[in-house]
C-alpha positions as CSV (number, residue, x, y, z in Angstrom):
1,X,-5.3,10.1,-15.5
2,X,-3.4,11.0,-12.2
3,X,0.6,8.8,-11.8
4,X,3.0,8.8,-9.8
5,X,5.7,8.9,-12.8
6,X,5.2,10.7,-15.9
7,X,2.6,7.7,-18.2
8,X,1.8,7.5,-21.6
9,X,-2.4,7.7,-22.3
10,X,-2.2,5.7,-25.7
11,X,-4.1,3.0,-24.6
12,X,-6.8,4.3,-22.8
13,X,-7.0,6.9,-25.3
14,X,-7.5,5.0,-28.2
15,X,-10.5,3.7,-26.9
16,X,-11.8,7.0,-25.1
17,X,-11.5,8.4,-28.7
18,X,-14.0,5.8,-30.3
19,X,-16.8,7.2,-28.5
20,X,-16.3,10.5,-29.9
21,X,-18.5,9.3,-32.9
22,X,-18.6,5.7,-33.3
23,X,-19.4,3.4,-30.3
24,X,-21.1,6.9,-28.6
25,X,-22.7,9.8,-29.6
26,X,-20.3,12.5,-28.2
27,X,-19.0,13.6,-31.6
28,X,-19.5,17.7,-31.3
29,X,-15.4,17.7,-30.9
30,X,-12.6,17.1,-28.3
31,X,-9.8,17.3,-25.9
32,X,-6.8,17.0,-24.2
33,X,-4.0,18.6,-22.0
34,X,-1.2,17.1,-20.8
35,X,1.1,18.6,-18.0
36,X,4.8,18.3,-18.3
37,X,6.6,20.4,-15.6
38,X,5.2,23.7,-15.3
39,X,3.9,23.6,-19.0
40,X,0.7,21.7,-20.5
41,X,0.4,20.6,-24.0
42,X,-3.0,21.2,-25.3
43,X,-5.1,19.6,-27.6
44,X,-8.8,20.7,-29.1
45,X,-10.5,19.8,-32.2
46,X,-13.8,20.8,-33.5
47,X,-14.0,17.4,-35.4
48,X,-14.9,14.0,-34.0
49,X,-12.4,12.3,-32.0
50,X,-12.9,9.3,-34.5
51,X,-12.2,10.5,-37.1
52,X,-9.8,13.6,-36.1
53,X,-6.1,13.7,-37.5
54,X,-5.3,15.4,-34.1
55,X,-6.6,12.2,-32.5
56,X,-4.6,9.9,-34.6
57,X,-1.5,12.2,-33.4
58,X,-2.2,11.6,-29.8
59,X,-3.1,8.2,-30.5
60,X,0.6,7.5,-32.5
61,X,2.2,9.9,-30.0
62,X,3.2,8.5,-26.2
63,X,3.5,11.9,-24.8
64,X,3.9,11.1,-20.8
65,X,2.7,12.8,-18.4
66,X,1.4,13.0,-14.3
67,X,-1.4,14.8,-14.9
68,X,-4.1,14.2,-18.0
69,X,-7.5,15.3,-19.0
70,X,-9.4,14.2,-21.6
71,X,-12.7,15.1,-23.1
72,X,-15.1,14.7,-25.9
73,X,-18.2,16.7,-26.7
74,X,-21.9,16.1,-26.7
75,X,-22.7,19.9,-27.0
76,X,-25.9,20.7,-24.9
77,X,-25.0,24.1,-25.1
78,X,-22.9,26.8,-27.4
79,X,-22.2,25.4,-31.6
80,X,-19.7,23.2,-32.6
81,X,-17.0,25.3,-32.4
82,X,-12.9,25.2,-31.3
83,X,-13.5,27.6,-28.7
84,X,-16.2,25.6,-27.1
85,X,-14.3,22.8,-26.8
86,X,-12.5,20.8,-23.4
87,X,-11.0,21.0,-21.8
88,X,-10.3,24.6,-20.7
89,X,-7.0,25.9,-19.8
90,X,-6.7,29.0,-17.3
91,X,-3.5,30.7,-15.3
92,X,-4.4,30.8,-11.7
93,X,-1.5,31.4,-9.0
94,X,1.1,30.8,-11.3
95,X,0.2,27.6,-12.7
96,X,-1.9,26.6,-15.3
97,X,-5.2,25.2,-14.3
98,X,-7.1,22.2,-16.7
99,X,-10.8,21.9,-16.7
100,X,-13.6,19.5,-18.2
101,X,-17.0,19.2,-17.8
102,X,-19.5,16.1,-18.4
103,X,-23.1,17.9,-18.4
104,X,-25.7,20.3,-18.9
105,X,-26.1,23.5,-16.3
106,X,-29.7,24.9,-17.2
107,X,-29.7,28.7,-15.6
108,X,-26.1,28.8,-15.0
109,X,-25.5,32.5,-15.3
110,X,-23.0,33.4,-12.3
111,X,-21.6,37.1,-12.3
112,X,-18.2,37.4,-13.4
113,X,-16.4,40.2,-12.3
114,X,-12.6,39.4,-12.0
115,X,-10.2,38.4,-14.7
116,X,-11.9,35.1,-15.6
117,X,-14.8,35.3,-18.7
118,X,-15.5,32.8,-20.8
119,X,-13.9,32.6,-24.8
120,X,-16.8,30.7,-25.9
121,X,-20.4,30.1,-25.2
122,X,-20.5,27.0,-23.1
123,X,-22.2,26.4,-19.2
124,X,-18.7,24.3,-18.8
125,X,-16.6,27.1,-19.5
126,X,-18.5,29.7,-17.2
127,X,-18.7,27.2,-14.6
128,X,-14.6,27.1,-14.6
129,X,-14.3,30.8,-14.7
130,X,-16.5,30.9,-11.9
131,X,-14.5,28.3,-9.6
132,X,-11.1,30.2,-10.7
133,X,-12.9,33.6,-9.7
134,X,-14.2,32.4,-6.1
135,X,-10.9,30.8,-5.2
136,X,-9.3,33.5,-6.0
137,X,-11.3,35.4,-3.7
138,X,-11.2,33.1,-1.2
139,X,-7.3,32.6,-1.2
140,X,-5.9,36.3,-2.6
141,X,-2.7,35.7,-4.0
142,X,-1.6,32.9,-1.5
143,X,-2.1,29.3,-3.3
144,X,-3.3,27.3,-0.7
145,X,-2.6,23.5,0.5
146,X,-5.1,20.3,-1.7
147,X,-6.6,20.4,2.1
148,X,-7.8,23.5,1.8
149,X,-8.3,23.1,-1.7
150,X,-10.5,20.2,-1.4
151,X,-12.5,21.6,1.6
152,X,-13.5,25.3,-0.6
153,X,-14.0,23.1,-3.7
154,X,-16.6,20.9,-2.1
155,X,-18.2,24.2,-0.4
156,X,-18.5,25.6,-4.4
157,X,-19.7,22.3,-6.4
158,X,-23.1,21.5,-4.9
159,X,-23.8,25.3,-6.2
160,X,-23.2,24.9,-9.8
161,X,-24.5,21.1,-9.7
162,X,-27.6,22.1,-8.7
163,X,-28.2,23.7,-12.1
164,X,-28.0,20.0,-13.6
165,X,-25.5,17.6,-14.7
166,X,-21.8,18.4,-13.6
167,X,-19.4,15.5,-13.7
168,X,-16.0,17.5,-13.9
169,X,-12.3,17.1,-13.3
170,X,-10.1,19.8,-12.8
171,X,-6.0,20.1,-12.0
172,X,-3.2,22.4,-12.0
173,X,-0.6,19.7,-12.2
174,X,0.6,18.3,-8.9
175,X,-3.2,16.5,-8.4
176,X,-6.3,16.0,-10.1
177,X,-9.9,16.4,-8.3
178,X,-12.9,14.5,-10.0
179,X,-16.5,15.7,-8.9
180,X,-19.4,13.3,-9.8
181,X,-22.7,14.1,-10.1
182,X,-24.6,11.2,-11.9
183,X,-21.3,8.6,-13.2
184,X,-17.9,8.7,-12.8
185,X,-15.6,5.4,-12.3
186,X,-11.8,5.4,-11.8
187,X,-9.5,2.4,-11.0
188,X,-6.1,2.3,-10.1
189,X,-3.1,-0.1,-11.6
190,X,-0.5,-1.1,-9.8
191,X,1.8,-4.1,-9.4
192,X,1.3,-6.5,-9.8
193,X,-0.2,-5.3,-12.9
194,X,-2.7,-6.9,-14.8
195,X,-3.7,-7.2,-19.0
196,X,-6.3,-5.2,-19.6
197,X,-8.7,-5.3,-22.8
198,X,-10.3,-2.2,-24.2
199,X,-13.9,-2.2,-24.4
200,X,-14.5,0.1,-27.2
201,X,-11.8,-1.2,-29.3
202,X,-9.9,-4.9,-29.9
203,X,-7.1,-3.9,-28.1
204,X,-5.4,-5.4,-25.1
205,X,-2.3,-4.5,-23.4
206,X,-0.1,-6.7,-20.4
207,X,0.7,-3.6,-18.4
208,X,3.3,-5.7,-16.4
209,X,5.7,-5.4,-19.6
210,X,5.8,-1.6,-19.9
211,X,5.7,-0.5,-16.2
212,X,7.9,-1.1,-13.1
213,X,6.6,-2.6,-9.8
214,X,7.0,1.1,-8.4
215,X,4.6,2.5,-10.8
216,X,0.4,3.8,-9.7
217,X,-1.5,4.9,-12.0
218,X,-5.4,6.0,-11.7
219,X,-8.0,6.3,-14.4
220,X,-11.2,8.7,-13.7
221,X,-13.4,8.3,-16.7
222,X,-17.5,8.5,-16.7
223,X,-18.2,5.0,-18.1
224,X,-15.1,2.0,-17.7
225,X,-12.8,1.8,-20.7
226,X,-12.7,-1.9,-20.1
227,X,-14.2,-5.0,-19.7
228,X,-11.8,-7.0,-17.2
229,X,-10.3,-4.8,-14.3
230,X,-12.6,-4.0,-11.5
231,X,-14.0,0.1,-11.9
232,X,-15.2,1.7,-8.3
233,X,-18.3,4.1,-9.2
234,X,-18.4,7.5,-7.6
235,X,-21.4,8.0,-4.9
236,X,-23.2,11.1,-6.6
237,X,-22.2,14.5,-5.0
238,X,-18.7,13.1,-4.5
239,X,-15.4,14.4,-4.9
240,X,-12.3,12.7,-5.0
241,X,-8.8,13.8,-5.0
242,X,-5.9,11.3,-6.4
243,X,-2.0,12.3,-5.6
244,X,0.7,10.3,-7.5
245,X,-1.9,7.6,-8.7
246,X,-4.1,7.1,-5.2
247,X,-7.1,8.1,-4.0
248,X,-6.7,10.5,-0.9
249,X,-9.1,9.4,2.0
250,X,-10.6,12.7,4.1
């Protein structure tokens, strides 16, 4: 999720998290990081989002935030383990850096030689150490603009999704990039806004009550979370960016 004022996630999180084990398969454990100001709370659970008491935390608890991402696990690759769980967390520049990864990388085995190595055992993980390490080297200790961002990022994805499936999104708090390379979706809700029903859950919320007519919001998420707004598929081999709740056109 990518705002333009600091959002709650309850409601599209209580129907992310059914798929962790109960309307999907993806029940190998899960996710989530939240940035607020220069800090991110962070989430991960071995257990399946359904029937996690982390989840029911998140679920009960309307943290708000600019910046989220979410995950839960199918593992293709590395046990069931905390450590191999989304999404990752990394300091790059001064400023943490969030990473998740829908996929599989088969012969993903990039060298690592800077300060970035993976914890665990996971392609997703190595895969974000190795975009940390080659922007570093691109970009030294100079953080550069999301132009220049964007245009180095989509030099580096085609590599690593040529090794398979590598839906991602990745942020470091002031934007959120989304890479697709078989599904993503993302809307965006603004005024006037509509009520929106869950599809993985009997829930329904009139978004016009809790928001102001100021307020943008975008949701990237691989399959739609519901059944009665209008989702816009990703093109495979794109990547978007989304600043304060909008898609940036390049």
């Amino acid at each position: 999720m990518n705002c333009n004022v600091p959002t709650d996630i309850v409601f599209s999180f209580t129907g992310f998290a059914m798929r962790g084990g109960q309307t999907d398969t993806h029940h190998d454990g899960w996710g989530i990081a939240f940035f607020e100001g220069a800090g991110v709370r962070h989430f991960v659970d071995h257990q399946a989002a359904i029937s996690s008491p982390v989840a029911e935390l998140i679920k009960r608890y309307p943290i708000k935030s600019r910046n989220v991402i979410a995950h839960i696990r199918k593992a293709t690759q590395g046990q069931v383990a905390l450590e191999n769980c989304h999404p990752f967390v990394r300091e790059l520049w001064g400023r943490y850096w969030v990473f998740a990864h829908n996929g599989d990388l088969k012969d993903f085995n990039p060298v690592l030689t800077g300060s970035y190595r993976p914890v665990g055992c996971t392609d997703s993980e190595r895969a974000f150490c190795y975009l940390l390490q080659e922007l570093h080297a691109r970009f030294g200790d100079a953080p550069p603009g999301l132009p220049q961002l964007h245009a180095a990022l989509a030099e580096l994805l085609p590599g690593i999704a040529a090794h398979g499936t590598f839906n991602m999104m990745l942020s470091s708090g002031d934007a959120l990039f989304a890479h697709c390379s078989t599904s993503l979706h993302y809307l965006v809700r603004q005024h006037p806004f509509p009520t929106a029903k869950l599809s993985d859950n009997d829930l329904s919320v009139d978004f016009s009550q809790v928001t102001t007519p100021q307020d943008r919001v975008a949701v990237i998420v691989t399959q739609p979370l519901t059944t009665n707004e209008s989702w816009t598929a990703f093109a495979p081999g794109e990547l978007k960016l989304f600043v304060d709740g909008a898609v940036q056109q390049r």
